[in-house]
N, C-alpha and C positions, 0 to 999 in steps of 0.2 A: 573463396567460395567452398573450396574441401571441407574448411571446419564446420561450416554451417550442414555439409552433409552428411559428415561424420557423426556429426549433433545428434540430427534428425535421424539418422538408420541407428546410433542407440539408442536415442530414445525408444523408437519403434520395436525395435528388439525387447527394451526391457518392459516398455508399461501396452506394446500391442498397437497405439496409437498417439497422437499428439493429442489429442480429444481427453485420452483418460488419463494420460499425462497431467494435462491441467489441471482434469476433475481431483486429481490426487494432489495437487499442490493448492488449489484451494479447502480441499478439505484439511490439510494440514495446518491453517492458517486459523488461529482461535478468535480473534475476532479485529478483521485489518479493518473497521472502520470503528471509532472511537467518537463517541459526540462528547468536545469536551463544550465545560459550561457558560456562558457568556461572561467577559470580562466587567466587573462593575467599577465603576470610578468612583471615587468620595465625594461627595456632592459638598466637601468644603471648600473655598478658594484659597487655594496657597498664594505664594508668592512671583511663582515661575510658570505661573497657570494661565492660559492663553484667553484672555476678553472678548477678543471680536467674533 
C-alpha cells in the first residue's frame, strides 16, 4: 500500500492533481481508438469452406 502512496503524492507533486494527470496522459495519446475496416470474405467456395 506505500507504493500506491508514494504514486499518488508524486503524482500530485508533479502534475497538482490526479485529474490533470490523466487530462495530460490523454492528451498525449494521438489517437487510442482506431476503426479498423470490416473483414470481407471471398464469396468463392474453396475446398475447406464450411457448408452448413
Amino acid at each position: 500500500m506505500a507504493d500506491v502512496r508514494d504514486l499518488l503524492r508524486e503524482v500530485q507533486s508533479r502534475y497538482g492533481s490526479v485529474e490533470a494527470f490523466c487530462a495530460r496522459l490523454r492528451a498525449t495519446i494521438e489517437d487510442p481508438t482506431l476503426e479498423l475496416p470490416a473483414l470481407v470474405l471471398p464469396a468463392t467456395p474453396g475446398r475447406h469452406r464450411r457448408t452448413d
